[in-house]
C-alpha positions in Angstrom: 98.2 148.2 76.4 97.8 144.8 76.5 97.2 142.2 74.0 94.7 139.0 74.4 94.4 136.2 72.3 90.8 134.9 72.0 89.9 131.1 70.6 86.1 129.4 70.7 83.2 131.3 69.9 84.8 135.1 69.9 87.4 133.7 66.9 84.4 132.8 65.1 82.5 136.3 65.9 85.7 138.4 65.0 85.7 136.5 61.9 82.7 138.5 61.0 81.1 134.8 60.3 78.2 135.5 62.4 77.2 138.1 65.9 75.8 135.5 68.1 75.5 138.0 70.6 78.3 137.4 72.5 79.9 140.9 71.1 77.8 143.1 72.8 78.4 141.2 75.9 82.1 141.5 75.4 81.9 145.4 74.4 79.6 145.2 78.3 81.8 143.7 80.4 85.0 145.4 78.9 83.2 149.5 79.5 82.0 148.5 82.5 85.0 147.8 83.9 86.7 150.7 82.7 88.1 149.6 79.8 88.2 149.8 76.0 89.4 147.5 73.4 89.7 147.6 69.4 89.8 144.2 66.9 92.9 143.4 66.2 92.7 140.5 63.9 90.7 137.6 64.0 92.0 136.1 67.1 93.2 139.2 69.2 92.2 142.4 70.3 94.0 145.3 71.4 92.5 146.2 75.2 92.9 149.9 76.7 92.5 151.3 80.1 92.8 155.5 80.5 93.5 154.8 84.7 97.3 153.6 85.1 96.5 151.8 88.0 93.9 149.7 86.3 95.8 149.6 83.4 98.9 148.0 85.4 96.4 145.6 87.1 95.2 144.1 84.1 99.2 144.0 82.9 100.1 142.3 85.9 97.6 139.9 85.6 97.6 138.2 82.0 101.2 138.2 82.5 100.8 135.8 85.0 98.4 134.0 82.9 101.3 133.7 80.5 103.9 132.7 82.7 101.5 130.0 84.0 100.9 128.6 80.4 104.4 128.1 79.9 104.6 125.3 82.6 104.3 122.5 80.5 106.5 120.2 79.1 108.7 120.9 76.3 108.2 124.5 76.6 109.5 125.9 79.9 113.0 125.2 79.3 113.3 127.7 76.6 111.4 130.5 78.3 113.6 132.7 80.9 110.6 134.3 81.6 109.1 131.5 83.6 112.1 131.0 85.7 113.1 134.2 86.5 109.4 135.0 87.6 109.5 132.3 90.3 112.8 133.3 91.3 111.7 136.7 91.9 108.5 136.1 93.1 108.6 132.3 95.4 105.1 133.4 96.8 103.3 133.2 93.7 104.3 129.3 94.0 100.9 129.2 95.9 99.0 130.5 93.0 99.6 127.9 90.8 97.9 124.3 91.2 99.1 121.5 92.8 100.3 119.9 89.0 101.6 123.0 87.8 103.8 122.7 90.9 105.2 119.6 90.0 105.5 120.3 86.2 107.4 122.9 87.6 109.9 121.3 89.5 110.2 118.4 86.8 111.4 121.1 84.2 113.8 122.9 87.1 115.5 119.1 87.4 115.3 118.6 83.9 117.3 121.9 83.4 120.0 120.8 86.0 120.8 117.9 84.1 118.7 114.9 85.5 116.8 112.2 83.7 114.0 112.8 85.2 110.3 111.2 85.1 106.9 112.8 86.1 105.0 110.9 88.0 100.8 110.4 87.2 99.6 112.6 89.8 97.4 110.5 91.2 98.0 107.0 92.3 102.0 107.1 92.6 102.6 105.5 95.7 103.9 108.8 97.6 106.9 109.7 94.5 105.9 112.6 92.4 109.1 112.7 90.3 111.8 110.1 89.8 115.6 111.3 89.1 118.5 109.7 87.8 121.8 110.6 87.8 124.3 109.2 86.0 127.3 108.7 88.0 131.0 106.7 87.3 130.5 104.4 90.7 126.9 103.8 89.8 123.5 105.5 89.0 122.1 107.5 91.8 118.3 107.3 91.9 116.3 110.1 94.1 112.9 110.3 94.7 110.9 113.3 94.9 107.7 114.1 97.0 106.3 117.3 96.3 103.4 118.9 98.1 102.0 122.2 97.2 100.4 123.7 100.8 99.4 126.7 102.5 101.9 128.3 104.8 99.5 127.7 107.7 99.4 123.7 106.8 103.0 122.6 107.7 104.5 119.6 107.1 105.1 116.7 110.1 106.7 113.6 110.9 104.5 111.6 109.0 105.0 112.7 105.6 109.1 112.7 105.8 108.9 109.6 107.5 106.8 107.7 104.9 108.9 109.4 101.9 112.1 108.0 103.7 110.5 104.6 103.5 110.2 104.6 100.3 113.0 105.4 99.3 114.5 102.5 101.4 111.8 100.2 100.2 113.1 101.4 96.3 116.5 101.2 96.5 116.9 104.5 96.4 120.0 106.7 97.5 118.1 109.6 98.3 114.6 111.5 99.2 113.9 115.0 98.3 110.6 116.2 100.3 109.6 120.1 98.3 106.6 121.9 100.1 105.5 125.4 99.6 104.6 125.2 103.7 107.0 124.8 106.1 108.4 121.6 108.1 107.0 121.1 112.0 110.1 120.3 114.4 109.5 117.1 114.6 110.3 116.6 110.3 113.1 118.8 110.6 114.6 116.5 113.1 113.9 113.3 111.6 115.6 114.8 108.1 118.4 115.6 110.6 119.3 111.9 111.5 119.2 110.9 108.4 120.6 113.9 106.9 122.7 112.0 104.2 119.5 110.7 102.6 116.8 113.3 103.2 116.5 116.1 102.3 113.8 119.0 103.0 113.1 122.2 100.4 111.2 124.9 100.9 109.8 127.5 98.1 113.2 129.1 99.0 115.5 126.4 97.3 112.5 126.4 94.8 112.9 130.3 94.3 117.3 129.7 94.2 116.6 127.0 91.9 114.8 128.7 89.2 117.2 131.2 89.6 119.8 129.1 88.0 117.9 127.9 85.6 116.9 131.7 84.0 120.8 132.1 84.7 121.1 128.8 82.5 119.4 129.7 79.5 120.6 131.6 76.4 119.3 134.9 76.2 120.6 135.5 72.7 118.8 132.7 71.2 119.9 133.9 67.5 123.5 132.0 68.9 121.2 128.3 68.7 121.5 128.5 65.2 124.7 129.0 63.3 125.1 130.7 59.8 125.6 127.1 58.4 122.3 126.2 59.6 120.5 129.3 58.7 121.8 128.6 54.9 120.7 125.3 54.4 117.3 126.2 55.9 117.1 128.3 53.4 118.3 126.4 50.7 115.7 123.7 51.5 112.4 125.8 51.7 110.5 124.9 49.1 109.5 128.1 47.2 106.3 127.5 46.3 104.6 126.0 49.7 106.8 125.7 52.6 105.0 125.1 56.6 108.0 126.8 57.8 106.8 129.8 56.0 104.8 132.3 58.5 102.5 135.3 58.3 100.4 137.2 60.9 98.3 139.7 60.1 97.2 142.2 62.5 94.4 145.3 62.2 91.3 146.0 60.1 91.3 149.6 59.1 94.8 149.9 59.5 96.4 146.5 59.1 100.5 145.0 59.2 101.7 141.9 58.0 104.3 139.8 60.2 106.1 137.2 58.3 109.0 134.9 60.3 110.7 131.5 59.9 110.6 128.4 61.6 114.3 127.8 62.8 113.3 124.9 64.9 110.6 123.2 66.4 109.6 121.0 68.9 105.9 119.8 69.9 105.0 122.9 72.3 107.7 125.9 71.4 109.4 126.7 68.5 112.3 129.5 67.1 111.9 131.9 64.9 113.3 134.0 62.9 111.8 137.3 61.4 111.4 137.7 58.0 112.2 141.0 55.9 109.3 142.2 53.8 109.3 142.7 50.0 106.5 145.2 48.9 105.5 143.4 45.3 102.7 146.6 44.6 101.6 149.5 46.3 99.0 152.6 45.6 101.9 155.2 45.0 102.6 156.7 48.1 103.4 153.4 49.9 100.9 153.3 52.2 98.2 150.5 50.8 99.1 147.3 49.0 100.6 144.0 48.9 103.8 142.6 50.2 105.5 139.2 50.8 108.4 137.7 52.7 112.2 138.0 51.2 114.0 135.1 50.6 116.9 136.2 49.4 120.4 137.2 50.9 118.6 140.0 53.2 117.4 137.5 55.5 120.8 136.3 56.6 120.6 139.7 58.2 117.8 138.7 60.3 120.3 135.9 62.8 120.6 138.6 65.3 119.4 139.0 69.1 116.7 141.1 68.5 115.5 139.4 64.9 115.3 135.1 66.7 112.6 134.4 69.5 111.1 131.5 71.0 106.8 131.1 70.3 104.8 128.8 71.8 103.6 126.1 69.5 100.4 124.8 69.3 98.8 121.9 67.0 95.0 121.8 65.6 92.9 120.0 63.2 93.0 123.4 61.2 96.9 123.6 61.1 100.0 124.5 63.6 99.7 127.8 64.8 102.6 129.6 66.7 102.1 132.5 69.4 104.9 134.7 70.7 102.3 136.7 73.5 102.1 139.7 70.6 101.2 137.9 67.0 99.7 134.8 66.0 101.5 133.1 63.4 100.2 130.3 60.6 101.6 128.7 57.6 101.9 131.7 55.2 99.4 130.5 52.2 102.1 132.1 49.7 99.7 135.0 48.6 101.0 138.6 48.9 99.7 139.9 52.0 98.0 143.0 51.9 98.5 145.7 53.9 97.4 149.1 54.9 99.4 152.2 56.7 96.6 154.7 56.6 93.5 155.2 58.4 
């Protein structure tokens, strides 16, 4: 099973707001491809395919979507995921666009500790990133040229050449040429005689790279925030109408409620922290009514590995939404959500 998350017209149709035809059209291409799907909430659907090898396909697939859309700044250096795919997978480099590729390798530098600056992507004289390091004899500035190519299109003379210019006509102290191609003899000797101040990566050291960077990154992230901080979070929410607040709410006939907290924050991800639920009403039996979030001392329960996650963050004239690739979170209006357990 896999879950999609659908904005534009379909959040608008799934909002039962108006059919504008574009259901049927959905329900078409979906059955037709051997696959079924069932409304989730108003911004996902649940999609289903009976043929494991289909079913894998389409896995396979959005997960790469979602690795993809986590190659942006401020976002990939919390996600493992996105690292640890490229380390285990250096073909896929060619499947992502020439920008991606150098967001990429901006956040791999940011992780090992540079100061590093993205370049325009058009227009920047041959240097796609700029790094500084900070060093006791002096700052050592290297420049970067990163060109994302087909195996079959290596790399010559001319390229390595002109980075090494620049980096003489900079000041620089070093030149760092990444391809996902390979290097014609001719480049790798050049780098050779100058082998203090150029050097030449492939989507190998790309690959090693990212390796160290998944290796880098706390897999525990309920260990980012002590039980200090978790306590004076909650002793600041405001009780009545806090944005740190969160619900989701998934299914129709048979719906959940989701509710976490906002541990941190920064413009594209965010932690959070899941919530305990407090059923306020119910129709007897437990399985239909209303509940809302607990914010009391049973949430202090909740700073554990499997309870804190990282979500993507995402701002919009209607609000800040957060998606973690299963729910999508809002500001919790402070209503008692309702839910439903039976069919």
């Amino acid at each position: 099973m896999t879950i999609l998350w659908f904005e534009g017209p379909l959040f608008t149709m799934f909002n039962g707001t108006y059919d504008d035809g574009s259901l049927e059209e959905f329900h078409d291409l979906l059955t037709n491809a051997g696959y079924e799907y069932e409304l989730a909430d108003h911004v996902s659907a649940y999609i289903y395919a009976s043929d494991p090898e289909l079913a894998a396909a389409f896995k396979e697939y959005f997960h790469w979507q979602w690795v993809c859309s986590l190659i942006i700044p401020d976002c990939a250096d919390v996600y493992e995921e996105l690292y640890s795919h490229f380390a285990d997978r250096p073909d896929d480099l060619q499947k992502i666009s020439w920008r991606d590729f150098e967001t990429l390798l901006f956040r791999i530098f940011q992780n090992q500790g540079f100061q590093a600056e993205l370049g325009p992507g058009r227009g920047d004289g041959g240097v796609d990133l700029r790094l500084l390091q900070r060093d006791p004899l002096g700052d050592i500035l290297t420049l970067v040229q990163a060109k994302k190519y087909a195996p079959k299109r290596k790399i010559g003379i001319e390229a390595v050449s002109s980075l090494y210019g620049i980096t003489k006509w900079e000041d620089a102290q070093r030149g760092v040429f990444v391809t996902t191609s390979e290097y014609l003899p001719g480049a790798r000797r050049f780098a050779d005689r100058v082998s203090n101040e150029l050097e030449l990566m492939t989507s190998k050291d790309v690959a090693e790279w990212c390796r160290t960077a998944s290796a880098g990154i706390v897999a525990d992230k309920s260990t980012l925030v002590s039980a200090a901080q978790l306590h004076r979070t909650i002793d600041g929410l405001d009780r009545n109408f806090d944005r740190r607040l969160l619900h989701a709410h998934t299914g129709y006939n048979i719906s959940t409620n989701a509710f976490a907290l906002v541990l941190k924050e920064t413009k594209y991800a965010a932690l959070l922290m899941k919530m305990p639920a407090i059923t306020i009403d119910h129709d007897g039996f437990g399985q239909a009514g209303r509940e809302i979030p607990s914010i009391d001392e049973r949430i202090y329960s909740m700073l554990n590995a499997e309870c804190v996650w990282r979500a993507k963050r995402r701002e919009a004239s209607d609000g800040v939404t957060y998606w973690d690739g299963r729910h999508h979170y809002s500001t919790w209006d402070h209503r008692p959500a309702y839910f439903n357990l039976a069919d």
